[in-house]
N, C-alpha and C positions, 0 to 999 in steps of 0.2 A: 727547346734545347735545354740540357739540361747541363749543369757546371759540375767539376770533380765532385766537390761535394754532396752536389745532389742526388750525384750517381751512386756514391758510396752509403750513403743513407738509404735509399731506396732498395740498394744491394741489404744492407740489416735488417730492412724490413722483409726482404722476399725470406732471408734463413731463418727469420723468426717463424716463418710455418711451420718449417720441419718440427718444430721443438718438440719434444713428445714423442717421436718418433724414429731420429736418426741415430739416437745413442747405442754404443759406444765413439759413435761418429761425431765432429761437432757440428752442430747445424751451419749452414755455408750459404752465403748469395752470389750471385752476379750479376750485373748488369753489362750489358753492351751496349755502345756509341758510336755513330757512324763518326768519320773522318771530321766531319762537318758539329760534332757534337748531338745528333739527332740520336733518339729511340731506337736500336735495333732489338732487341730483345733483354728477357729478363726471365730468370729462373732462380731454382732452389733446389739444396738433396731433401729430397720428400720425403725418404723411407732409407732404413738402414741396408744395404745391397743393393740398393737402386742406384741410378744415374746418379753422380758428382753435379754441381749446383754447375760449374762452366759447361759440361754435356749437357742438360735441360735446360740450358739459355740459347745453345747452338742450335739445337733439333727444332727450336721457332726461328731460322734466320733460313729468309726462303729460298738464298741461294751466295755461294761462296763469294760471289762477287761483291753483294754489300761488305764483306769484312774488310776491305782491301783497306789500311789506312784505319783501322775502327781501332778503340782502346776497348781494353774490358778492365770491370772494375768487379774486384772478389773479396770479399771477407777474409778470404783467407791464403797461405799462399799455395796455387796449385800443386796437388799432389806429383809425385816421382815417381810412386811404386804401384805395381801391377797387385790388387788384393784381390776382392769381390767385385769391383771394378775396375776398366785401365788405367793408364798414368793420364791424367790431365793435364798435366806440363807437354806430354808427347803427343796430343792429337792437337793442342794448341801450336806445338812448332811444327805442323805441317800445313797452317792457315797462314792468308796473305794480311795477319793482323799486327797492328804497329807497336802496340805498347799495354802490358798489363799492369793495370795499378791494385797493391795490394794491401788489406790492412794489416795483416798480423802474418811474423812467419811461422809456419807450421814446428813446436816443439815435439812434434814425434821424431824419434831420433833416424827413421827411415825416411824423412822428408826433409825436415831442418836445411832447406837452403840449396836443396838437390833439384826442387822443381824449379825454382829461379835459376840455377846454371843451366839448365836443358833449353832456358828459354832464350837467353843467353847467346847458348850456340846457336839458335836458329836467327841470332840479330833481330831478337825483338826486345824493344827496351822494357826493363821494370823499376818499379818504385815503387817504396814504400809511403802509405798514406800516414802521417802522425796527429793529423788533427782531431779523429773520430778514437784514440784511441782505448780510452776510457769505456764508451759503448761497445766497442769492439769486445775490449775484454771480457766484458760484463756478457757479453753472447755467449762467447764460450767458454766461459768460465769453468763448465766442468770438467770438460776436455784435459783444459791449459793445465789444471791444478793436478789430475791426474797424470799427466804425463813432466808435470814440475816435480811434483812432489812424489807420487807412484804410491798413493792413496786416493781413497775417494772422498768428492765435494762433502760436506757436511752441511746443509742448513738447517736452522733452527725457526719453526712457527709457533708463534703464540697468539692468542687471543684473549684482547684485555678489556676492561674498563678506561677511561679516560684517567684515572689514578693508581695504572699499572694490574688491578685486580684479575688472576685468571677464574675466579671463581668464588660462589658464596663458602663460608666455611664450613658449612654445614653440607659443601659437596657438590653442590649444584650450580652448573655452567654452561647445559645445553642452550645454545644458541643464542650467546654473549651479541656476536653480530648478523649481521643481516643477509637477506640471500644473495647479493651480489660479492661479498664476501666470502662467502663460503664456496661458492662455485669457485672464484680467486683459488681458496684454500685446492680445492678439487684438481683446480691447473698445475697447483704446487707437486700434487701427487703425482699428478700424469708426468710432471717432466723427471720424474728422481724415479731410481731403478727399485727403492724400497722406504719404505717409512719403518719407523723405532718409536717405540713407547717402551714405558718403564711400568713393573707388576701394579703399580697402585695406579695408573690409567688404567689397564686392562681390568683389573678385578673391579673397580670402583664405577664405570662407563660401559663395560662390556662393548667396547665399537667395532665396525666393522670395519673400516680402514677400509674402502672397495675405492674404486675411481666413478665419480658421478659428475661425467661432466660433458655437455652435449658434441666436444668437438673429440671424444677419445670412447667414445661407444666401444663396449669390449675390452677396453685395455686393462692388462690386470695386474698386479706390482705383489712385489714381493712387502711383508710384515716381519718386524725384527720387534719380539718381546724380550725388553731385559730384567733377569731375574736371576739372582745370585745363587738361589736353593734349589728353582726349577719346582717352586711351588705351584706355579700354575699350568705346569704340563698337565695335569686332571680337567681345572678346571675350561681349559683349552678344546675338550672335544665336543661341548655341548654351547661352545662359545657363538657367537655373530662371527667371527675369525675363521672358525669350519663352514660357518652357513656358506660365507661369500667368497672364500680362498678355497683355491685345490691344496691339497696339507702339505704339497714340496712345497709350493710359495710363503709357509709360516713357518717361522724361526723362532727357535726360545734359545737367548743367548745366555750360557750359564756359569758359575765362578767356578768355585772348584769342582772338581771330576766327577760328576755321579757316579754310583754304582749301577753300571750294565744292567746288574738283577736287580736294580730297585722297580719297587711296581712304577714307580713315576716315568723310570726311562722305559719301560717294558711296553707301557700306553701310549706312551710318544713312538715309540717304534715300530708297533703296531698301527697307529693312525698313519704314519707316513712323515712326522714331522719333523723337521731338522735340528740337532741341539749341537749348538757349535761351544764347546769349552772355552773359555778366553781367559780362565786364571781369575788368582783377587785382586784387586786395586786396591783404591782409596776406601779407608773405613771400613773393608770389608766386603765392598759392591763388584761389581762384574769390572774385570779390566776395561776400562772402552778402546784404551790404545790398542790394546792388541784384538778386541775385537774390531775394529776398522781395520786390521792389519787380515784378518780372519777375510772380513767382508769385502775386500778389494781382490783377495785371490781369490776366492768365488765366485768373481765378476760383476760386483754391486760395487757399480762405479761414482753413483751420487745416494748421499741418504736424506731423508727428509725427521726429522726429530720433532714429533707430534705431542712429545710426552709432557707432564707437571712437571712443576718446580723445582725437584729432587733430581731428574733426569736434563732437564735442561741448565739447572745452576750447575753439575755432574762436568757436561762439555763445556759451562763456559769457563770454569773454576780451571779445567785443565786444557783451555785453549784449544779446544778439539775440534771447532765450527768456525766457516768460512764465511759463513751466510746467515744473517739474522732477519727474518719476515716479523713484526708485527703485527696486528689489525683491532684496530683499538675503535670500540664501540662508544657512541655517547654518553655515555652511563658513571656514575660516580656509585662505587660497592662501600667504602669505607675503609679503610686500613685493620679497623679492629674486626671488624662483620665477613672481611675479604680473606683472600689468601692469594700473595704477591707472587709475581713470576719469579721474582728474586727471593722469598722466602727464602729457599736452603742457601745463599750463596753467599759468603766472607771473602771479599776479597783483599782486605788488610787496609794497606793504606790509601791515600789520595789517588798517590802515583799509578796506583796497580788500574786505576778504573779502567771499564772498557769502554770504545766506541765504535762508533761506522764510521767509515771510507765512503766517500760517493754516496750520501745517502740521498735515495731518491721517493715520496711520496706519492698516493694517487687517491682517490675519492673515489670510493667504491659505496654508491649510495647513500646512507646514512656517515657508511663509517668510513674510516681513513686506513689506510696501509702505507707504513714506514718501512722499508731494506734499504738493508746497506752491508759493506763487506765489513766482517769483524776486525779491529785489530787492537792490539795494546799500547799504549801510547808509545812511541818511538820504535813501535816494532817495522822490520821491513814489509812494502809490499811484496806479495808471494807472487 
């Protein structure tokens, strides 16, 4: 027998499979309970246009008569609207089931509280879950933020030394941490719709930015190079970037306007590659606001920020990331021999510092991994 809680826990763990897979969708679970609190079934959206997480809990329940009296417990609150699949709220009010408990309600503004009235009219009770809802968040976090905010998630990965170092100064940093870490790193790619580096990753690493990781065989993600001049549009087609990306999937994010007839843009045009304008910012560098503003209409709804110090103090300097990963290696480099992941970043006074929200730790081999959600001190959560 299993208690609310149990139920709804086990519900986060079935939508954490999707992950990787269901986006632009949020990943979603369900469990079901007989009347009596027993196991009837448990599911999850596997795949983005596939069956909703309450339809693949249902299609294991051997027959209508178990649900008579059953609760279900969902992640999320069931859908209203007919998309690529039906409404979940309306195959749910045609079962003889008593009560849906939910943790979060759906901020798309097509569901927003429409699947709970449908359910409603059929006299099935609902409630919302408030215990788990920290976790909850934290599932769909890409989702929620995109449809709060009508941008996309932003996180930021680093890999350090135990004294903050992302690298010797003399440039050298391959394989700070260990292989269970890195496949971590690998997960990180597969669940975000693109990763971003800055020109002195790419020129200085040459990396291939692919997905290497045994549960997303095949999956391939889009690459965001940012580069104010579009310097490395040349050095781009004999890149590891061509080896391992088809050339729509690479992106060179640029400041001001090339000239069409420059040989730079004429070679990018010719390979196939994408060079999205975003204007100048700060100091001169690529706008990043407006390129995330770029990159959300294009449909890169989560980014992942793989780059140095220049490009990640860049978004934290201007508040730009939601999401900050860690993975911090046993290793002590030196402050003077190193170069800090905070190198480019002034953030003025005490007040101004930043920290995590909910930060949560794990032991990934040797090394450690810290996340947590970014905020400013006194800032609201989002």
């Amino acid at each position: 027998m299993l208690t609310p809680l149990g139920a709804m826990r086990l519900a986060i763990d079935e939508a954490k499979r999707g992950l990787g897979f269901v986006a632009p969708n949020p990943p979603v679970g369900c469990v079901i309970l007989s009347a009596d609190g027993e196991l009837i079934a448990q599911g999850y959206h596997k795949k983005f246009g596939e069956d909703h997480a309450e339809i693949d809990a249902l299609k294991k329940v051997a027959n209508i008569e178990m649900l008579k009296g059953a609760t279900l417990y969902v992640t999320l609150e069931p859908c209203s609207h007919e998309g690529k699949t039906p409404s979940c709220a309306k195959k749910l009010a045609t079962l003889p089931i008593k009560k849906v408990v939910y943790g979060l309600v759906d901020p798309n503004p097509m569901v927003a509280g429409r699947g709970l009235e449908i359910l409603k009219q059929a006299k099935i009770e609902t409630a919302l879950m408030t215990e788990l809802s920290d976790e909850l968040e934290a599932l769909a976090e890409h989702f929620l933020f995109n449809q709060r905010a009508k941008g996309p998630f932003v996180s930021l990965k680093v890999a350090t030394s135990l004294d903050g170092q992302m690298a010797h100064s003399t440039g050298e940093s391959k394989w700070i941490t260990g292989e269970r870490a890195r496949e971590e790193a690998h997960f990180l790619r597969a669940t975000h719709d693109a990763v971003l580096i800055g020109k002195g990753t790419f020129l200085r690493d040459d990396p291939g930015l692919d997905i290497r990781h045994p549960k997303f065989v095949g999956k391939k993600n889009k690459v965001i190079v940012v580069d104010s001049s579009g310097e490395v549009l040349a050095s781009l087609l004999k890149s590891k970037l061509m080896a391992m990306h088809a050339s729509e999937e690479i992106i060179v994010a640029v400041g001001p306007k090339l000239d069409e007839a420059s040989a730079a843009h004429l070679l990018a045009e010719r390979a196939g590659l994408q060079i999205w304008q975003c204007g100048t910012g700060r100091d001169g560098q690529v706008n990043l606001k407006s390129l995330l503003v770029i990159a959300f209409e294009k449909g890169v709804n989560s980014l992942l920020v793989e780059g140095g110090s220049r490009i990640v103090s860049a978004f934290l300097r201007e508040n730009l990331a939601q999401r900050y990963h860690q993975f911090i290696a046993p290793q002590i480099i030196g402050a003077k021999s190193g170069l800090s992941v905070t190198h480019e970043l002034d953030l003025g006074d005490w007040g101004s510092r930043l920290r995590l929200q909910n930060p949560q730790t794990a032991q990934l081999g040797e090394d450690i991994l810290v996340t947590g959600r970014l905020a400013i001190s006194g800032e609201k959560k989002i």
